[in-house]
FIROMAR-195830 format. One record per atom (N, C-alpha, C): residue in three letters; atom name; x negated, y, z negated; residue number from 1. Coordinates in Angstrom, 1 decimal, decimal comma. Atoms other than C-alpha are relative to their C-alpha. Layout:
REC   res   atom       c1       c2       c3     n
REC   ALA     CA        X        Y        Z   NUM
...
This chain:
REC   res   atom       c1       c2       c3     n
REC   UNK      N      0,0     -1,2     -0,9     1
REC   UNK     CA     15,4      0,8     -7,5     1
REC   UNK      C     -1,0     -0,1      1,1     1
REC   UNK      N      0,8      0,2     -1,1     2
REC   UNK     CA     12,1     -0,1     -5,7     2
REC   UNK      C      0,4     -0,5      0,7     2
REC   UNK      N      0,0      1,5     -1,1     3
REC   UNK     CA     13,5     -3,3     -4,0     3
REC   UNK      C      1,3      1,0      1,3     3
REC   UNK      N     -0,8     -0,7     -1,2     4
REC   UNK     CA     16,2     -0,6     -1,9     4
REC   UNK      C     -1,0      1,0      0,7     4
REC   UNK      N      1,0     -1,0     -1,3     5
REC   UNK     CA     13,5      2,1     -0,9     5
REC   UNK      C     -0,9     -1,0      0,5     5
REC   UNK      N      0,9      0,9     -1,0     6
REC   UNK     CA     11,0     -0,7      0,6     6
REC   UNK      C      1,2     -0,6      0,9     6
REC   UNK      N     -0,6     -0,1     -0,6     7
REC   UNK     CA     14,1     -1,6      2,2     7
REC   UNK      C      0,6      1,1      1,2     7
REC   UNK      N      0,2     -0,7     -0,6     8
REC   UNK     CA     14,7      1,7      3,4     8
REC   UNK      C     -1,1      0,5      0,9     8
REC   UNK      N      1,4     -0,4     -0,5     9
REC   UNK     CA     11,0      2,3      4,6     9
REC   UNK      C      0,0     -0,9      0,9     9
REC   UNK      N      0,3      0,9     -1,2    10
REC   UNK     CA     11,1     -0,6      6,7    10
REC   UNK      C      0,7      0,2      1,0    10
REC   UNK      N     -0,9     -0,5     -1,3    11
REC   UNK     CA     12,8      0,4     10,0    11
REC   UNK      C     -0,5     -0,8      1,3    11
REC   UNK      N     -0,1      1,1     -1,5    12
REC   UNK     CA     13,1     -2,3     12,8    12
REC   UNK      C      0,8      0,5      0,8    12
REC   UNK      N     -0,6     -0,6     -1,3    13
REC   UNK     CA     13,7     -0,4     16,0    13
REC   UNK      C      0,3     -1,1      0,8    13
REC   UNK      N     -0,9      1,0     -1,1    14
REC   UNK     CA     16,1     -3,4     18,2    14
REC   UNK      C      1,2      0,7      0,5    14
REC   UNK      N     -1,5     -0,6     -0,4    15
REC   UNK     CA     19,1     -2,6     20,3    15
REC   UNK      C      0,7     -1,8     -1,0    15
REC   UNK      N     -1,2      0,6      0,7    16
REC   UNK     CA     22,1     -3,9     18,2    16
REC   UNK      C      0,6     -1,2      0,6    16
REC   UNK      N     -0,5      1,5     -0,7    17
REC   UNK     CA     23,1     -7,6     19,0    17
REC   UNK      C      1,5      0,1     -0,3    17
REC   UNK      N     -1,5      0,2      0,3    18
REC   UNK     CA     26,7     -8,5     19,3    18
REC   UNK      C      0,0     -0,5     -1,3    18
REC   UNK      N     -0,6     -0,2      1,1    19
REC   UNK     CA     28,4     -8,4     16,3    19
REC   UNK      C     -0,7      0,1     -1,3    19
REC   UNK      N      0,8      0,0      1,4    20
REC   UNK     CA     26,2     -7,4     13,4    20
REC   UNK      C      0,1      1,8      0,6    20
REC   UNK      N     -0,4     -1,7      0,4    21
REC   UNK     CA     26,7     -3,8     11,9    21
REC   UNK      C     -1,7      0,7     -0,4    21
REC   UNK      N      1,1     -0,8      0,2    22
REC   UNK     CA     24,4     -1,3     11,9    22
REC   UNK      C     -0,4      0,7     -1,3    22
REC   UNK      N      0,3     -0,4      1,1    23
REC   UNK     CA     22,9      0,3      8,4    23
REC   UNK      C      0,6      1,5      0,5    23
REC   UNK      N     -0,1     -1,5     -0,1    24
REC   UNK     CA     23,9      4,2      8,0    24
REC   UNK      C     -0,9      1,0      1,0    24
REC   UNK      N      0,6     -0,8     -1,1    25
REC   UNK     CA     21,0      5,3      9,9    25
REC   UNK      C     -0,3     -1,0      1,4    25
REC   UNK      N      0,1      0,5     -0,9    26
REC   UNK     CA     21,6      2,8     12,7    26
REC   UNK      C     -1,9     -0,4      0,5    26
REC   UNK      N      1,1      0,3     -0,1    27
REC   UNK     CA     17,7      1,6     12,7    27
REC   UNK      C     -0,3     -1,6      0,0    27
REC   UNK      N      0,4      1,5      0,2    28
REC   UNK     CA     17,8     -1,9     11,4    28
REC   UNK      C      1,5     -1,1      0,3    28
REC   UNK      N     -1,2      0,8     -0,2    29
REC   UNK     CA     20,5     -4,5     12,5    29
REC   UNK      C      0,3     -0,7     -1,3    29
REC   UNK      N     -0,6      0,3      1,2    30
REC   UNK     CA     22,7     -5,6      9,6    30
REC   UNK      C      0,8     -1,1      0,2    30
REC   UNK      N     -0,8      1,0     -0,3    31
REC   UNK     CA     23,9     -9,4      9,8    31
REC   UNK      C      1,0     -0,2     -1,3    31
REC   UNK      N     -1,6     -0,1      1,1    32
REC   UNK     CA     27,1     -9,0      7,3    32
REC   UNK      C      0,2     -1,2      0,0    32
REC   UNK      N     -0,9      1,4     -0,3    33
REC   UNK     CA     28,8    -12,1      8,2    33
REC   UNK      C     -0,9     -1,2     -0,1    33
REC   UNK      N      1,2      1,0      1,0    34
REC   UNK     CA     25,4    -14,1      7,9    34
REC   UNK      C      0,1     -0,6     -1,3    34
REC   UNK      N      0,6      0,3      1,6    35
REC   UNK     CA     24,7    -13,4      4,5    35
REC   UNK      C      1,4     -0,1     -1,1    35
REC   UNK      N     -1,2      0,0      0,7    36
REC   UNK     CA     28,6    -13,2      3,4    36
REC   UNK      C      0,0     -1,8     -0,1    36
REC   UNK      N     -0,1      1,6     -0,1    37
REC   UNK     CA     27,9    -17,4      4,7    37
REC   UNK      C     -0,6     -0,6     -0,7    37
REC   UNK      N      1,4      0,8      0,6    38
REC   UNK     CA     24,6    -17,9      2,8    38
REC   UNK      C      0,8      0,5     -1,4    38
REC   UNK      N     -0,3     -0,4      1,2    39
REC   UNK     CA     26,2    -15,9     -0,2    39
REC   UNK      C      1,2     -1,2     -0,2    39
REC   UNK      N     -1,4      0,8      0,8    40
REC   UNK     CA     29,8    -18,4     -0,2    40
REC   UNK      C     -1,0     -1,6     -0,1    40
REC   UNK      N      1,0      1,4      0,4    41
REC   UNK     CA     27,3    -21,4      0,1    41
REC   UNK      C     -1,2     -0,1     -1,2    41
REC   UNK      N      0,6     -0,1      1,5    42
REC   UNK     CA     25,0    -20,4     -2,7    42
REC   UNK      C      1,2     -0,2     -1,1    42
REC   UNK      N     -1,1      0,0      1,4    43
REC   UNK     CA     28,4    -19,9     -4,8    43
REC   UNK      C      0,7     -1,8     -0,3    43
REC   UNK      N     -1,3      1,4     -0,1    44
REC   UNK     CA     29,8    -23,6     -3,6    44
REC   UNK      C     -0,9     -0,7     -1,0    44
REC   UNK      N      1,2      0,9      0,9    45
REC   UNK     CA     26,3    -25,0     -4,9    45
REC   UNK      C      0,0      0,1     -1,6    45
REC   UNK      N     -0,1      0,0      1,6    46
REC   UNK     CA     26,2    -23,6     -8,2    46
REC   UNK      C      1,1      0,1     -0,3    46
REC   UNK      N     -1,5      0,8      0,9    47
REC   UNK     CA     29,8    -24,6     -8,9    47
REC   UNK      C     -0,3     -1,5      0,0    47
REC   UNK      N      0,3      1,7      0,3    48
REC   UNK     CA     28,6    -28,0     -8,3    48
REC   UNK      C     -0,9     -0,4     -0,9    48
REC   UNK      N      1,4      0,2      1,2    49
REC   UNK     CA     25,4    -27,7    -10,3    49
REC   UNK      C      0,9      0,3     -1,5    49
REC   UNK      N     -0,4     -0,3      1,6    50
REC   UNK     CA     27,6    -26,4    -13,5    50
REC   UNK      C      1,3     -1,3      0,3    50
REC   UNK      N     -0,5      1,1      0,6    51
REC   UNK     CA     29,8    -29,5    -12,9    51
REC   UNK      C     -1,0     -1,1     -0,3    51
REC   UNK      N      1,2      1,0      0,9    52
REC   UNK     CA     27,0    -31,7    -12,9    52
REC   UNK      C     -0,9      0,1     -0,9    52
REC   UNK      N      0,7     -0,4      1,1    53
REC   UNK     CA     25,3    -30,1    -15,9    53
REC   UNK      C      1,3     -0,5     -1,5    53
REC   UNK      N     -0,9      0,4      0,6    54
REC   UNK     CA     28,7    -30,5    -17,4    54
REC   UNK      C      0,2     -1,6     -0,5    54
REC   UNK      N     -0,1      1,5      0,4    55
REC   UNK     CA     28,5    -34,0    -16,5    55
REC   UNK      C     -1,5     -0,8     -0,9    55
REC   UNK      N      0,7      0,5      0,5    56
REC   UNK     CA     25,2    -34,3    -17,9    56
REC   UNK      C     -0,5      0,2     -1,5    56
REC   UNK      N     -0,1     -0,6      1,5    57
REC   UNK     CA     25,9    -32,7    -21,2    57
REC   UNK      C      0,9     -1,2     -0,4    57
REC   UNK      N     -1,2      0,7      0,5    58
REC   UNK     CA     29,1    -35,2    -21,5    58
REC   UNK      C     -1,1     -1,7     -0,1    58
REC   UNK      N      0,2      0,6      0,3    59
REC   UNK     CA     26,7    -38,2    -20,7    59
REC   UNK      C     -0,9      0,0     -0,9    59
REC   UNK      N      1,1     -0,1      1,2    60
REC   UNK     CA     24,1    -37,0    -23,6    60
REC   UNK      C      0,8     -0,2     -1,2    60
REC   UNK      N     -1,3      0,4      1,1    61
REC   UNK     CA     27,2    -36,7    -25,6    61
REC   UNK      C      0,2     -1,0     -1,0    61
REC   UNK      N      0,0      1,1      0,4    62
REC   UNK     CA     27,8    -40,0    -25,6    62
REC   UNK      C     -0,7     -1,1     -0,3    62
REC   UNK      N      1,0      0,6      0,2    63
REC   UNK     CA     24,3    -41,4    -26,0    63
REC   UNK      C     -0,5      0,6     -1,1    63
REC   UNK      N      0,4     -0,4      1,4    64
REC   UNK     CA     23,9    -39,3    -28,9    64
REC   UNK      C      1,0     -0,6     -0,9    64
REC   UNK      N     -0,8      0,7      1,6    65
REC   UNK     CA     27,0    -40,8    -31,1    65
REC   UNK      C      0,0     -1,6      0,6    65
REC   UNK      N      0,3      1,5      0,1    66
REC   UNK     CA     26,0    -44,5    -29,5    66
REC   UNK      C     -1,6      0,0     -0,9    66
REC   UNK      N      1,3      0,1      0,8    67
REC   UNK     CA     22,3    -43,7    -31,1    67
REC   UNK      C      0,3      0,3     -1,4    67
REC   UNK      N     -1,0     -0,1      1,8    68
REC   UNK     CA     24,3    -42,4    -34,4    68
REC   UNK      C     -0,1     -1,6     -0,6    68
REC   UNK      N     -0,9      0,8      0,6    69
REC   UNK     CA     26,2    -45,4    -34,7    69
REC   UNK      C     -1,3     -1,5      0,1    69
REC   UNK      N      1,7      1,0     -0,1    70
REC   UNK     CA     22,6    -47,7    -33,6    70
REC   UNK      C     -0,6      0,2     -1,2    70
REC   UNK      N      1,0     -0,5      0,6    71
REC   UNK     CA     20,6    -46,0    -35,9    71
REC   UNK      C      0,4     -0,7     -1,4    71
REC   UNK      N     -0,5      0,6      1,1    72
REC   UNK     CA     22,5    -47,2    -39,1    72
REC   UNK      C      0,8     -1,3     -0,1    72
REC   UNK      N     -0,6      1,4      0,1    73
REC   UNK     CA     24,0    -50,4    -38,2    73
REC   UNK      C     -0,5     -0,9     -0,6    73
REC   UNK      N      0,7      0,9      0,8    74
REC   UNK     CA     21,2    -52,4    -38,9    74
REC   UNK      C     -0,6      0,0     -1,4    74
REC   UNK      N      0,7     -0,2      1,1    75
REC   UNK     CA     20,5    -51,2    -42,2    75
REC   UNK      C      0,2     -0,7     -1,0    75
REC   UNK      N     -0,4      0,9      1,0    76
REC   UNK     CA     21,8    -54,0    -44,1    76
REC   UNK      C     -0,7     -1,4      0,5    76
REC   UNK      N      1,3      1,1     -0,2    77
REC   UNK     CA     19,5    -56,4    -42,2    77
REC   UNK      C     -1,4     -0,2     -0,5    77
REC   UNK      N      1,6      0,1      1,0    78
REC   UNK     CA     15,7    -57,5    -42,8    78
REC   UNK      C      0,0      1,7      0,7    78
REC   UNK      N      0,5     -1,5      0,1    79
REC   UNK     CA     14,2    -54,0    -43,0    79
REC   UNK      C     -0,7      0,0      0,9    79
REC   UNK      N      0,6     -0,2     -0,5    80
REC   UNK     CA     11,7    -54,9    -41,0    80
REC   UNK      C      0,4      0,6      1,5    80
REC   UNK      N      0,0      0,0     -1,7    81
REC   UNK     CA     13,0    -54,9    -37,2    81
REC   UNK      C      1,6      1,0     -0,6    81
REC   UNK      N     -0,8     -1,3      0,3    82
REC   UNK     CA     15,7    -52,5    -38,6    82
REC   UNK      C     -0,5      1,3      0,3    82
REC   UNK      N      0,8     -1,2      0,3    83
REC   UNK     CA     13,4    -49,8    -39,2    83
REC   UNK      C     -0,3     -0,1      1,3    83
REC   UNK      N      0,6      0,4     -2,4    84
REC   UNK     CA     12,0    -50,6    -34,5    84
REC   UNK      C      1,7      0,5     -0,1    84
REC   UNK      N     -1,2      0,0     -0,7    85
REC   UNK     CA     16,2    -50,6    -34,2    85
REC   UNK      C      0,1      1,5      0,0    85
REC   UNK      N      0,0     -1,8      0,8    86
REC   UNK     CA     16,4    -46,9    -36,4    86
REC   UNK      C     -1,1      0,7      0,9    86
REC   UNK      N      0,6     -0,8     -0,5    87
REC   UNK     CA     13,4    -45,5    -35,0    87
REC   UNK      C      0,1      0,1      1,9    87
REC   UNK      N     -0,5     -0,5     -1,6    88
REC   UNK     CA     14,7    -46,1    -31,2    88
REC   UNK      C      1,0      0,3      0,3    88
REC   UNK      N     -1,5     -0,7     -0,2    89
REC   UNK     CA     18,2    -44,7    -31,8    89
REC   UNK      C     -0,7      1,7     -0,6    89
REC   UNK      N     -0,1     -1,1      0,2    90
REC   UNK     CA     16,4    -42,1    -33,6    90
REC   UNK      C     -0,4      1,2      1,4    90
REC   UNK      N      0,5     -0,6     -1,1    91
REC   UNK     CA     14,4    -40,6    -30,9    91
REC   UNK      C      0,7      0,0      1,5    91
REC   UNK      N     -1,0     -0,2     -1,1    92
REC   UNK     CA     17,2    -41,7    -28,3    92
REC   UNK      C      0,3      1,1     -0,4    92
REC   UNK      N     -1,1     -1,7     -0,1    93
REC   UNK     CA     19,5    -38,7    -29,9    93
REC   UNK      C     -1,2      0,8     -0,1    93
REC   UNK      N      0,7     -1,4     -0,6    94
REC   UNK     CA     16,6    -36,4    -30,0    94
REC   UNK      C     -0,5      0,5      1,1    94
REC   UNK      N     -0,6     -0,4     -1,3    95
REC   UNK     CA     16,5    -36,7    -26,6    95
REC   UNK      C      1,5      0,3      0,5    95
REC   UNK      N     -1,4      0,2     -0,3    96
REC   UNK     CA     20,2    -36,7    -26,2    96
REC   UNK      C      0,1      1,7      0,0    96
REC   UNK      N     -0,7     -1,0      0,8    97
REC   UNK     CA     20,5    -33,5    -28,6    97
REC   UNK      C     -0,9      1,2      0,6    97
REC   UNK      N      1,2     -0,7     -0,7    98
REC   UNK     CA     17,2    -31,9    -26,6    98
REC   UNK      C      0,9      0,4      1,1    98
REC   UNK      N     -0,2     -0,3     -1,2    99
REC   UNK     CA     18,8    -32,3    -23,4    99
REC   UNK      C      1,5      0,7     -0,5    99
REC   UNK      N     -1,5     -1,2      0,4   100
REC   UNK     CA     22,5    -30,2    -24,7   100
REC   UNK      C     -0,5      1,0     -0,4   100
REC   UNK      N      0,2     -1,3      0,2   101
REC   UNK     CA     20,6    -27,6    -26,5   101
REC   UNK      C     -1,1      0,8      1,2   101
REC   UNK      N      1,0     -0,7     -0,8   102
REC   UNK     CA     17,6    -26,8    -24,3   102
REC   UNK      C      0,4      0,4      1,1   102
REC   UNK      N     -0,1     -0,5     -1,3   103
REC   UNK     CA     17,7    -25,1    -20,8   103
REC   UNK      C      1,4      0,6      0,5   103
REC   UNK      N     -1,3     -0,1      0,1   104
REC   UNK     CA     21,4    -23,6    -21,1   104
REC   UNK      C     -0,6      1,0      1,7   104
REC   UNK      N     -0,4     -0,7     -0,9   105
REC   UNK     CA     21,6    -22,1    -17,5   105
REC   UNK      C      0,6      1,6      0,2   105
REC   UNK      N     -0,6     -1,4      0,4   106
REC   UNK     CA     22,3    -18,2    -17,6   106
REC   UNK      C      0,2      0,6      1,6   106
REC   UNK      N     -0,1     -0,6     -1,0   107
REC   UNK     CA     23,6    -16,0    -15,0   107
REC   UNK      C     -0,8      1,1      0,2   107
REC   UNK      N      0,3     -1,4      0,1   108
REC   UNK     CA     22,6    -12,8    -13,7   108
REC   UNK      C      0,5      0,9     -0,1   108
REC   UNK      N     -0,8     -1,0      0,5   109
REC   UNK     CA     23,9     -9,7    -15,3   109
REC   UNK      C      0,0      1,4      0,5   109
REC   UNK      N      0,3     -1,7     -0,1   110
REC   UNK     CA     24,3     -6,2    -14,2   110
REC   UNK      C      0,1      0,8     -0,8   110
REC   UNK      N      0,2     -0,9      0,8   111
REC   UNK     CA     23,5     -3,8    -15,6   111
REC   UNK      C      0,6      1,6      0,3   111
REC   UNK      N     -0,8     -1,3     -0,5   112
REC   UNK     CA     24,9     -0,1    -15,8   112
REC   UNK      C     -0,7      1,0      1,4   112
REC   UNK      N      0,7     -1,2     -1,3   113
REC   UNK     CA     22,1      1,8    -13,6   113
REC   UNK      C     -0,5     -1,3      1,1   113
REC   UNK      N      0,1      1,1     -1,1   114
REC   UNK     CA     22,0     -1,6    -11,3   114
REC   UNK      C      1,2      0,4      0,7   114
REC   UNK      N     -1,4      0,3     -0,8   115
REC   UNK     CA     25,9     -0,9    -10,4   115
REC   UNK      C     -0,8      1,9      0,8   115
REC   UNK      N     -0,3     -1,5     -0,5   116
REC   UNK     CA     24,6      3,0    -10,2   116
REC   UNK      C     -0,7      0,2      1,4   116
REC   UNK      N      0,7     -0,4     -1,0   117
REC   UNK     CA     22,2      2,4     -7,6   117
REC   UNK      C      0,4     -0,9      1,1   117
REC   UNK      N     -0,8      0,0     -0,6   118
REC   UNK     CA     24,3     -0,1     -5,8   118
REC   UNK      C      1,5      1,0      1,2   118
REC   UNK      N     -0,7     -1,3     -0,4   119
REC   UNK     CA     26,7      2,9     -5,3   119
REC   UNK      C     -0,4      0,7      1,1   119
REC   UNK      N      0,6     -1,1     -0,8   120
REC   UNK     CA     24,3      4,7     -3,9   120
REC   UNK      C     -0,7     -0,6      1,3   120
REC   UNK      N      0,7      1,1     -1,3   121
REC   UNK     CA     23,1      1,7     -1,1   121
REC   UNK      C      1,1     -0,6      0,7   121
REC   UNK      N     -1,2      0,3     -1,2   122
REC   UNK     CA     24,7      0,7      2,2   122
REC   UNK      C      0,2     -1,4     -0,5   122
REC   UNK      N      0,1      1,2      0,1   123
REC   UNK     CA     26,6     -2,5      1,9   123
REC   UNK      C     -0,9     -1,5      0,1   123
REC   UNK      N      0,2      0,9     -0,2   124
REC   UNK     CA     24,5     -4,8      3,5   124
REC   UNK      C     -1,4     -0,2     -1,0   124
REC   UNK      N      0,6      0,1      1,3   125
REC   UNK     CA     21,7     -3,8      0,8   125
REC   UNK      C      0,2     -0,8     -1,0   125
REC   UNK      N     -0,4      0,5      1,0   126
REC   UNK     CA     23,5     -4,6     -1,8   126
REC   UNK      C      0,7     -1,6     -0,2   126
REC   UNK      N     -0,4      0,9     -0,6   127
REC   UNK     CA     25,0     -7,6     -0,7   127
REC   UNK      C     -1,8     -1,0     -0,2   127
REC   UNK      N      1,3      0,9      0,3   128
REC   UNK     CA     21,6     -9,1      0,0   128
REC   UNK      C     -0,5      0,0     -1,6   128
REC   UNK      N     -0,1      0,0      1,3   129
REC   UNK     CA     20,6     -8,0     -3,8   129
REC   UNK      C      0,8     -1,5     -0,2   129
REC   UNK      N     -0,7      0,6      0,4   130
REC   UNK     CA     23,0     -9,7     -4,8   130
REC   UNK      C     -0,4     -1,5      0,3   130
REC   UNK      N      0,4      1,4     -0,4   131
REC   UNK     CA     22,5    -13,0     -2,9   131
REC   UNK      C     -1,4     -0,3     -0,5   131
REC   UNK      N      1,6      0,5      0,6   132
REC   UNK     CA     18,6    -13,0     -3,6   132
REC   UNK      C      0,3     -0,3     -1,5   132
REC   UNK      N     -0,3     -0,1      1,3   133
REC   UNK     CA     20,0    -12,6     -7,2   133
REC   UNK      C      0,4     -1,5     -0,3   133
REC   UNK      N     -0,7      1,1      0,2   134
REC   UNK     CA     22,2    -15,9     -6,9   134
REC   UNK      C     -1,1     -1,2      0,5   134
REC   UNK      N      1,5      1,4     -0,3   135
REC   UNK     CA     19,3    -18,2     -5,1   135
REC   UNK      C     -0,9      0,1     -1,3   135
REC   UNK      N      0,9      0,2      1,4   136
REC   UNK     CA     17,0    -17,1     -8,4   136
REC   UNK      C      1,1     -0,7     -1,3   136
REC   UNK      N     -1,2      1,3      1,3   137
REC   UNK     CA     20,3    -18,6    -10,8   137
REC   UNK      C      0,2     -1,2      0,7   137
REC   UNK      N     -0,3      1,3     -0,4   138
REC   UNK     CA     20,9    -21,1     -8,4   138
REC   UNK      C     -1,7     -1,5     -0,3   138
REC   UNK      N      1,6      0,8      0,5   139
REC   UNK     CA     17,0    -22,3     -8,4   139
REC   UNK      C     -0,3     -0,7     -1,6   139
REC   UNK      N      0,0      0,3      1,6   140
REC   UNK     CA     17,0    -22,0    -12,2   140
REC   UNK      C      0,8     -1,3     -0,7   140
REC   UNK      N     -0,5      1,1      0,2   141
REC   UNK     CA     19,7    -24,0    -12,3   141
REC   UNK      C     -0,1     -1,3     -0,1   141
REC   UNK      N      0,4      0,9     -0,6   142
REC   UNK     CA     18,5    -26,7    -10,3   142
REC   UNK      C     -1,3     -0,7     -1,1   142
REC   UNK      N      1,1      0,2      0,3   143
REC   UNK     CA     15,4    -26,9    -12,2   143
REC   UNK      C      0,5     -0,3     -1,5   143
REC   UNK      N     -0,8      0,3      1,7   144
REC   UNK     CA     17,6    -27,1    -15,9   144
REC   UNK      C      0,6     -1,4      0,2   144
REC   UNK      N     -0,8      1,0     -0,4   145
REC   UNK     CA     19,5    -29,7    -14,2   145
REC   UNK      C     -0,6     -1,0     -0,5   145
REC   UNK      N      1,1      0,7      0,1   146
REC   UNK     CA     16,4    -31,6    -13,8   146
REC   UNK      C     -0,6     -1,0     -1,3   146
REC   UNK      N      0,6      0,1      1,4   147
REC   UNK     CA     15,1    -31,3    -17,1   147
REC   UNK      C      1,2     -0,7     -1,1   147
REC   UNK      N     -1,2      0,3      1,2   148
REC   UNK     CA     18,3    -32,0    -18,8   148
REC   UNK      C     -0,2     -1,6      0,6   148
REC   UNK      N     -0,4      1,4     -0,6   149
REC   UNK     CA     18,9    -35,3    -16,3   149
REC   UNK      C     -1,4     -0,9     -0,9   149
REC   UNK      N      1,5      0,5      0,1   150
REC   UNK     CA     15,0    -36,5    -17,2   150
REC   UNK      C      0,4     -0,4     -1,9   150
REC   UNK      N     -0,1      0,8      1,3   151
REC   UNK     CA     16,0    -36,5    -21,1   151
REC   UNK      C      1,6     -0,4      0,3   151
REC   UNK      N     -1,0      0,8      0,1   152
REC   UNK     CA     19,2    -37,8    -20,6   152
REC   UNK      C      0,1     -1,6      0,3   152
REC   UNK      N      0,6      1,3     -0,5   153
REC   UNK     CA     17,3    -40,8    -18,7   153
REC   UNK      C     -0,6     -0,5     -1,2   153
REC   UNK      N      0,3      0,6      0,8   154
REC   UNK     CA     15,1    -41,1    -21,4   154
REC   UNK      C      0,6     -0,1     -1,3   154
REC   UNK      N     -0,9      0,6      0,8   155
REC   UNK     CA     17,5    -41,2    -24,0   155
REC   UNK      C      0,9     -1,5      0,1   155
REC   UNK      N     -0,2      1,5     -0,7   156
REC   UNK     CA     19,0    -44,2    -22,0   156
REC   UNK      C     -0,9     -1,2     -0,2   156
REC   UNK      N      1,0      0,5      0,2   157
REC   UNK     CA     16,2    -45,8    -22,2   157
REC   UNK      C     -0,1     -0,1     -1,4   157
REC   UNK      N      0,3      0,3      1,1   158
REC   UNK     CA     15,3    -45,6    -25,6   158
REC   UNK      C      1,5     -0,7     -0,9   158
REC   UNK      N     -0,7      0,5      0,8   159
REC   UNK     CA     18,7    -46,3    -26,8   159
REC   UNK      C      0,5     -1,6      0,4   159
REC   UNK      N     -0,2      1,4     -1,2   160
REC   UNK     CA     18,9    -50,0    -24,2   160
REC   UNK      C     -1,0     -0,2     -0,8   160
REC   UNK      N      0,4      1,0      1,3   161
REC   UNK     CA     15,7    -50,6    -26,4   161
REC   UNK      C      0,2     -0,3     -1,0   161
REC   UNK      N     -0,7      0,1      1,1   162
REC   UNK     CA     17,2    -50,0    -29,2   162
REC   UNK      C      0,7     -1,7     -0,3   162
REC   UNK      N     -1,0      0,6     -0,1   163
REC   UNK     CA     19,9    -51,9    -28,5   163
REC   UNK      C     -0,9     -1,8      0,1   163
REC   UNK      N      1,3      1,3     -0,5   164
REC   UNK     CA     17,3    -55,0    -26,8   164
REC   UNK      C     -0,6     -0,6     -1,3   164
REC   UNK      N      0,8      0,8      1,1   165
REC   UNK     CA     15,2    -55,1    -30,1   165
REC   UNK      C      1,4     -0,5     -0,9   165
REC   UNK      N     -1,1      0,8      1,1   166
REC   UNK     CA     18,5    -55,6    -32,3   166
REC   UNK      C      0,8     -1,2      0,3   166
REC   UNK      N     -0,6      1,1     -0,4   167
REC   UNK     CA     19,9    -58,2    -30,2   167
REC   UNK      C     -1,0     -0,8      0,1   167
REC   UNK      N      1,0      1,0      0,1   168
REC   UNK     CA     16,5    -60,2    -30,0   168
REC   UNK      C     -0,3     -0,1     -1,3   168
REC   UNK      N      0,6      0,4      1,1   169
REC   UNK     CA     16,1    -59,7    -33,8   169
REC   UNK      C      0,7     -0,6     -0,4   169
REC   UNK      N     -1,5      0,6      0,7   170
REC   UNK     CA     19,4    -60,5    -34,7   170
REC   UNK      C      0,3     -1,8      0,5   170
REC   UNK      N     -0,1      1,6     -0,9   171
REC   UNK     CA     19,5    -64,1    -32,0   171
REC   UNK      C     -0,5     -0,6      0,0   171
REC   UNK      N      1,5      0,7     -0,2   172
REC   UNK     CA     16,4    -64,8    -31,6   172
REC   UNK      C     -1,4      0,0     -1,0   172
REC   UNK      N      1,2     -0,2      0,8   173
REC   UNK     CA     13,6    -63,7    -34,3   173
REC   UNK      C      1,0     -1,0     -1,4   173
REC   UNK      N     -0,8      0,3      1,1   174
REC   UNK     CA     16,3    -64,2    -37,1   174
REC   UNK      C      0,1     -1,8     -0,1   174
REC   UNK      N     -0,3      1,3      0,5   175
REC   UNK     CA     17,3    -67,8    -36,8   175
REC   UNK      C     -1,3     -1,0      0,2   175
REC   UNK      N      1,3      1,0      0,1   176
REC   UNK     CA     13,5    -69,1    -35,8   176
REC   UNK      C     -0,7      0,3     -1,4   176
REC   UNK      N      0,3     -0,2      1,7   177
REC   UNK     CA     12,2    -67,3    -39,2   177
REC   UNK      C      0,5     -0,7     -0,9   177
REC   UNK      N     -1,0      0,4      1,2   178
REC   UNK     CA     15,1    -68,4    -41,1   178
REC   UNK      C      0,1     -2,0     -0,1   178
REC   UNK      N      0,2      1,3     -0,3   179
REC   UNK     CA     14,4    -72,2    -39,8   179
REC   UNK      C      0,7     -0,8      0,5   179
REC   UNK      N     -1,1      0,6     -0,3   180
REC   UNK     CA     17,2    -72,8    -38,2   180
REC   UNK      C     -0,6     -0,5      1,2   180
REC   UNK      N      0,6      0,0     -0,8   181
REC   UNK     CA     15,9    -72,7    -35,0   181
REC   UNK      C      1,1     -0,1      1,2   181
REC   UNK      N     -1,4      0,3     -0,7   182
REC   UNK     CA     18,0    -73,4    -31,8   182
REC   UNK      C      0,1     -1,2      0,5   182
């Protein structure tokens, strides 16, 4: 309710520019069609941000059931470099399984005495509300994105070592131990 009376209290005496609407008491110019542009471009972005969150839940996905299927492969080998293969599948999926549960992106909700005081405020009020509202989900967004992308990287990572130590133990350590040699 504050953020409309400090709106109200501020009064910018200009003559009215072509095409922007005036508030109810004709004091402050009202760019409508501005912020209806900044508001459809805030909405395009965070439809792109929740496909690429989507896409980065789908690539954690599948770096969590390749670290599964890592993690216990080797367990019928020497123990030793098994247990290096297991411990970097394991901590792959706990990044994997980190970045799906953590930072779930939430909207902004209204509430019943948000719509009531809406009601009671000229369009272009509310309107902005609103938009200010969608740059703080949009930002938020951005910044989950981040965080999700960052373990998703490092799950990559750990599970390419993974993968690195089992294929050097298995080709390379394995048959110079065993005396075969190459």
């Amino acid at each position: 309710m504050r953020f409309f009376e400090k709106l109200r209290r501020r009064k910018l005496v200009q003559e009215q520019p072509e095409g922007v609407i005036l508030s109810p008491d004709a004091a402050a110019p009202l760019p409508i069609a501005q912020l209806e542009m900044v508001l459809a471009e805030v909405d395009r972005e965070l439809q792109d941000l929740a496909g690429r969150q989507a896409s980065a839940i789908s690539r954690a996905s599948v770096v969590l059931a390749a670290a599964g299927v890592t993690a216990f492969a080797p367990i019928t080998a020497d123990l030793g470099w098994a247990l290096a293969v297991s411990f970097f599948s394991v901590v792959s999926a706990g990044f994997a399984v980190a970045s799906i549960r953590y930072w779930p992106s939430k909207a902004a909700r209204l509430a019943r005495h948000d719509v009531a005081a809406y009601l009671r405020a000229d369009p272009y009020h509310v309107q902005w509300r609103l938009t200010k509202d969608k740059f703080t989900e949009l930002y938020a967004a951005r910044r989950d994105l981040d965080r999700k992308a960052n373990l998703v990287e490092g799950a990559v990572v750990m599970l390419l070592l993974a993968w690195t130590t089992a294929l050097t133990a298995r080709f390379i350590i394995e048959p110079l131990t065993s005396g075969g040699g190459y």
